[in-house]
N, C-alpha and C positions, 0 to 999 in steps of 0.2 A: 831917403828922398829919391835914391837915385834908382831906385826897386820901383817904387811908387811911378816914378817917370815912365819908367819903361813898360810896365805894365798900365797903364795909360795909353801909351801910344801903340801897345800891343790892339788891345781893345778895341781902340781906334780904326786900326788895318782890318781887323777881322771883321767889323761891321760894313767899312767901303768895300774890302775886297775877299771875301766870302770863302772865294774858288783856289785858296793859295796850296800848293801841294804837301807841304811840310813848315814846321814848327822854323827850322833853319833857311828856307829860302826868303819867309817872314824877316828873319832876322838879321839876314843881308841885307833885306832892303831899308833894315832901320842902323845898320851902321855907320850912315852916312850920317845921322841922329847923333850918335851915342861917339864923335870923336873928342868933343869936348867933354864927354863924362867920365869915359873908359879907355885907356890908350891899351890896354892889352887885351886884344881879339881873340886870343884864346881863353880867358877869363869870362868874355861875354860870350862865347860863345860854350861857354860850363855854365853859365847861366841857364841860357836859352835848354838845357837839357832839363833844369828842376822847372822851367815852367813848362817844357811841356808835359812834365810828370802832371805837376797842377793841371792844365789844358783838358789831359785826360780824366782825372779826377775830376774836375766840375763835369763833365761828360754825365761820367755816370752815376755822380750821386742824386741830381735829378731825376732817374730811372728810377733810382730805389726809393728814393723818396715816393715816387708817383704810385709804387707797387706797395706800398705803405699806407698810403693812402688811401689806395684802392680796397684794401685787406680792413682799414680802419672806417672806412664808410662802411663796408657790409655788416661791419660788427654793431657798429651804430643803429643801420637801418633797423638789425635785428629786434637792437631794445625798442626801437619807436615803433613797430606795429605793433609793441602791448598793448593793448588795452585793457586798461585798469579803472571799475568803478565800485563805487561804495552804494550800496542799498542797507535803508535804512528803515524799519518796518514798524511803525509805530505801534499798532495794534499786538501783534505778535511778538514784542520786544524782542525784534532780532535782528543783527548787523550780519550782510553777507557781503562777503568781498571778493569782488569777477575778475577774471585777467582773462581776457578774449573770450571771456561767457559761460568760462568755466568756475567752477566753485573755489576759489581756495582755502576762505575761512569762512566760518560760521560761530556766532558768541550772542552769547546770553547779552541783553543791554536793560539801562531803565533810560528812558526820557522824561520829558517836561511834563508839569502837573496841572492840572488846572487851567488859570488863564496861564500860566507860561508853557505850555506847548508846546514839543520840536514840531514848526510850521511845516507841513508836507510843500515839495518843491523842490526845483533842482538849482546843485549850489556846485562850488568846488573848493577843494581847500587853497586856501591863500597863503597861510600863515602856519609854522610849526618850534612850536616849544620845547624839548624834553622837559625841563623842568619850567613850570609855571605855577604862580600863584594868583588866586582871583582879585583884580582890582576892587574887585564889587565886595564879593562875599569875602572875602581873606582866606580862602581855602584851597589847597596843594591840588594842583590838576596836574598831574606829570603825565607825560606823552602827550600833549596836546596841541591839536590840529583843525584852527578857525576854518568854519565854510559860510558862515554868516556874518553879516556886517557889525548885527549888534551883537556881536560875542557868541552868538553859538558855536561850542566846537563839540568835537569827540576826545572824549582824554579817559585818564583811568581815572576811581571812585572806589569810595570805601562799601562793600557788602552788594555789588554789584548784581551780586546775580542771583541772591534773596530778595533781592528790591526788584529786581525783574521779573522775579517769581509773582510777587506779589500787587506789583504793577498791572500784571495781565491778569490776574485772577481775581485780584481780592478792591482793592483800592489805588486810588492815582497817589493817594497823598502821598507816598513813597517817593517819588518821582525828583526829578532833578531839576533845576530853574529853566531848562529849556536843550540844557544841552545833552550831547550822545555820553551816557557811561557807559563805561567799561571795566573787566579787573583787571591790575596793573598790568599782567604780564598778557593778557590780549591785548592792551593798550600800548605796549612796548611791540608787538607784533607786527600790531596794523601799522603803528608809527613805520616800522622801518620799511614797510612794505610799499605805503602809498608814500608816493611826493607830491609837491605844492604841484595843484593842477589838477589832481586825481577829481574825478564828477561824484557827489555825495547826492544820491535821490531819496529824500524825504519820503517815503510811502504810507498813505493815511488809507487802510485798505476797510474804514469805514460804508455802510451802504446807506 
């Protein structure tokens, strides 16, 4: 309690009176304070030496904090000018993934058959599963990554890139219920590459 007091009314002084020269003249002037707390002035005044240790320490950890700071924004800033998007090429069955407009992947896909369609349009991902199973269908979509409301996502798929083959050459019926496939381990790829947020552009490069 009697720490507490006095670092209170330390506090105190240094806010009224700003301009004091030293830790110890502070500390005269609060003796007048401290005769009912402390009767031995040299006791308080071994005091008065660990706080100005402290005094000095809150000083400059402020500093370093701030250069912490400084060091931890730039790093930050860094990651937030990626830009990272997903292109999604229905015709060509092919997934290509930008980070400032550059390439960095490229995978075989199948989409939607028929009336279920991956709808050309710009989306983002919302939502991400590793492991998921389809409410609808009951089927294992692992790595999977909603960019549509009714359930479209991108995830991994069995024979991915046979069905892709044959998606673009041969017949749709190959094709998935609407959403992006992938094989697992491009789909464990993309997964950890984009985060929620990432812009998915549907491209239907129909004429």
């Amino acid at each position: 309690m009697l720490i507490a007091d006095l670092t209170l009314r330390i506090s105190i002084y240094i806010i009224c009176f700003p301009g004091f020269e030293s830790i110890e003249t502070l500390c005269d002037g609060l003796l007048q304070y401290s005769d009912d707390r402390m009767a031995d002035q040299k006791e308080f005044l071994k005091m008065t030496k660990h706080i100005e240790r402290g005094l000095l320490l809150n000083m400059y950890v402020p500093i370093f904090a701030g250069l912490l700071l400084i060091f931890a924004s730039s790093a930050w800033g860094s990651e937030e000018i990626k830009k990272k998007e997903i292109q999604v090429f229905t015709e060509r069955q092919v997934l290509v993934a930008l980070e400032n407009g550059e390439e960095i992947y490229s995978f075989d896909i199948v989409t939607g058959r028929g009336e279920k369609e991956t709808t050309a349009g710009r989306y983002k991902i919302f939502r991400k599963h590793e492991k998921y199973t389809s409410k609808t269908y009951g089927s294992e979509m692992p790595y999977t990554m909603f960019f549509t409301k009714d359930g479209k996502a991108i995830h991994g798929t069995t024979m991915a890139t046979l069905r892709s083959y044959l998606h673009s050459y041969l017949t749709e019926s190959v094709g998935s219920e609407g959403c992006v496939g992938l094989t697992d381990d491009n789909a464990k790829a993309l997964f950890g590459w984009a985060p929620v947020g990432t812009p998915v552009i549907v491209i239907s490069e129909e004429k």
